[in-house]
C-alpha positions as CSV (number, residue, x, y, z in Angstrom):
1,X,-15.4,-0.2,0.5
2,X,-17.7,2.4,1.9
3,X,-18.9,3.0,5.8
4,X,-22.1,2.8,6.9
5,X,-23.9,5.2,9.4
6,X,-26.1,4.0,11.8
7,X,-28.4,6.5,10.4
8,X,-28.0,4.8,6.9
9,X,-25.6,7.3,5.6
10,X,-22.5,6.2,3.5
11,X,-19.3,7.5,3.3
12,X,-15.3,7.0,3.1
13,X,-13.1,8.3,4.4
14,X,-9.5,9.0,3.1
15,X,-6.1,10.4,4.7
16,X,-4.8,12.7,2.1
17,X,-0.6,13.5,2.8
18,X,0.5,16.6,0.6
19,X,4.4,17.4,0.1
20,X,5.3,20.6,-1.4
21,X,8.2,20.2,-3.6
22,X,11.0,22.1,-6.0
23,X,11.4,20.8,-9.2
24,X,14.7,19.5,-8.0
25,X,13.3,17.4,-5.4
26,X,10.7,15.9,-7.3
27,X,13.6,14.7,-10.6
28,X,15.1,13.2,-7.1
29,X,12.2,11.9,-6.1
30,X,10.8,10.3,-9.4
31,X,14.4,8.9,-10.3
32,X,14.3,6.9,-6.2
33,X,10.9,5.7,-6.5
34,X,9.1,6.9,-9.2
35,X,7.6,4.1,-10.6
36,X,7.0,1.9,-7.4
37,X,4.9,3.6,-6.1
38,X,1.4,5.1,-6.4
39,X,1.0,8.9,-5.8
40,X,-0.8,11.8,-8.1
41,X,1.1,15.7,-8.3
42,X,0.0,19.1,-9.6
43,X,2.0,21.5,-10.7
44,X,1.5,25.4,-9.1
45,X,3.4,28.7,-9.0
46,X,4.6,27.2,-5.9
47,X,6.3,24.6,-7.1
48,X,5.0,20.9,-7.7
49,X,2.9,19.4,-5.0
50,X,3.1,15.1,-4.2
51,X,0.0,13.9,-3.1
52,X,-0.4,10.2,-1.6
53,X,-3.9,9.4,-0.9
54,X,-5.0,6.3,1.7
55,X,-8.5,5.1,2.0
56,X,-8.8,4.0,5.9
57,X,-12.2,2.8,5.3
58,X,-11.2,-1.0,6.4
59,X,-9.7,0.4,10.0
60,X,-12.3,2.7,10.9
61,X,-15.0,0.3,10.2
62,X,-13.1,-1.9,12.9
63,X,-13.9,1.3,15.4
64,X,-17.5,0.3,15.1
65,X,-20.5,1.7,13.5
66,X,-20.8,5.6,14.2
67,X,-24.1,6.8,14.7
68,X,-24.1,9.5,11.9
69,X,-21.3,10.8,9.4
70,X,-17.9,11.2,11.2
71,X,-16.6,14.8,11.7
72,X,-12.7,15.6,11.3
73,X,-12.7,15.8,14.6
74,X,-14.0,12.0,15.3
75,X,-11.4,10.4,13.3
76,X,-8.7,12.6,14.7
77,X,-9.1,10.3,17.6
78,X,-8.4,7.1,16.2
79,X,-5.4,8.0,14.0
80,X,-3.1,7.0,16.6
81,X,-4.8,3.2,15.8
82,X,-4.9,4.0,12.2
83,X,-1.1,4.5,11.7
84,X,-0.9,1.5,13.1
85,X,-2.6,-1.2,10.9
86,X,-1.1,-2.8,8.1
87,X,-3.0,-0.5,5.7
88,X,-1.0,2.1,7.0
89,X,2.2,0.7,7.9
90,X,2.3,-1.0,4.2
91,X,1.1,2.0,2.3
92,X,3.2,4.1,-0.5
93,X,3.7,6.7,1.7
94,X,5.7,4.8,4.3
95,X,7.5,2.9,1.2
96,X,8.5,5.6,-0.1
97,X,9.9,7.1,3.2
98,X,11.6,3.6,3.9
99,X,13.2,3.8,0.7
100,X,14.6,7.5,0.9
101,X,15.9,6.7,4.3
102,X,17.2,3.1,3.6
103,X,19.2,4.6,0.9
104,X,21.0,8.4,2.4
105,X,22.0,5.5,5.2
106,X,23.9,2.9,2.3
107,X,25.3,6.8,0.7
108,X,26.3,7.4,4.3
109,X,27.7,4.1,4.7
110,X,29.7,4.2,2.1
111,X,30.9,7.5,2.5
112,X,29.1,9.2,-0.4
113,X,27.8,12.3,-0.6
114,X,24.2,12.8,0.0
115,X,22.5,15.4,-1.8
116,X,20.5,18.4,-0.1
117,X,17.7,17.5,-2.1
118,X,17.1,14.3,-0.7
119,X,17.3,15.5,3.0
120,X,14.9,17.7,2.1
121,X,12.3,15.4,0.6
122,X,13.4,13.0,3.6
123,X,12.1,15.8,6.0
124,X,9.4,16.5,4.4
125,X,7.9,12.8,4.3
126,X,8.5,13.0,7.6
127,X,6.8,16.1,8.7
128,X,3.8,15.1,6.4
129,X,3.3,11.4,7.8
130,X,2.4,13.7,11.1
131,X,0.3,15.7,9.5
132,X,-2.5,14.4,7.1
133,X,-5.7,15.5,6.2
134,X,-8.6,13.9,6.6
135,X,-10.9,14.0,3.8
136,X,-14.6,12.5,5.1
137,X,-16.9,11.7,1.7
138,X,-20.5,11.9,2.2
139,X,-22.4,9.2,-0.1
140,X,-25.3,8.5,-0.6
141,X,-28.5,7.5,1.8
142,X,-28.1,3.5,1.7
143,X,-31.2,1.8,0.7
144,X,-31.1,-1.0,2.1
145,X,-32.0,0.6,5.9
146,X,-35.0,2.7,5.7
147,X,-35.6,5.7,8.3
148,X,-38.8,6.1,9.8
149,X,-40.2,9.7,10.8
């Protein structure tokens, strides 16, 4: 789905959620919930980075038509209403941060021991669900609405 500007303009508009990881986390994360979930990762000097990518396109057209392209700054103001639609609340992000924590509580439970590694990704989901960034698309000038001089 793509938004349309009052001005004609479309664009998208996608919360991108980065986690920074050691190689260790990510074998921990992969074996948890590797393949139910959808999420893309590169590898750097730094270490490997997870990246979970959710197109919000549906909510913020419920916000209303804008009157140009959206800045950073605009959307910033709906996200508390963003995080919580369905979209959001049922995205891979949030599954994959139900199932990390659903999990170190049956280890806990039973009295296992629950590896560092898995604290650390669970912290970092965390942190990252705060933070995302907003990545704004500019399309291209939508055809259907013509703009007179």
């Amino acid at each position: 789905m793509t938004l349309i500007a009052q001005n004609g303009l479309e664009y998208t508009v996608d919360l991108i959620f980065t986690i920074p990881m050691a190689t260790d986390e990510f074998k921990v994360l992969q074996l948890l919930i590797g393949n139910l979930v959808k999420y893309t990762y590169k590898i750097s000097d730094e270490g490997i980075i997870v990246i979970y990518t959710l197109n919000v396109d549906a909510e913020i057209a419920k916000m209303g038509r804008f009157k140009d392209v959206p800045s950073v700054t605009e959307i910033k103001k709906y996200m508390p209403l963003v995080v919580a639609t369905d979209t959001f609340m049922k995205s891979d992000l949030v599954f994959s941060n139900d199932v990390i924590n659903y999990y170190i509580d049956k280890e806990a439970f039973n009295g296992k021991l629950i590896l560092d590694e898995l604290k650390q990704i669970q912290e970092k989901l965390q942190n990252t669900v705060k933070n995302p960034t907003i990545k704004i698309t500019n399309l291209i000038l939508n055809k259907r609405k013509k703009l007179h001089k």
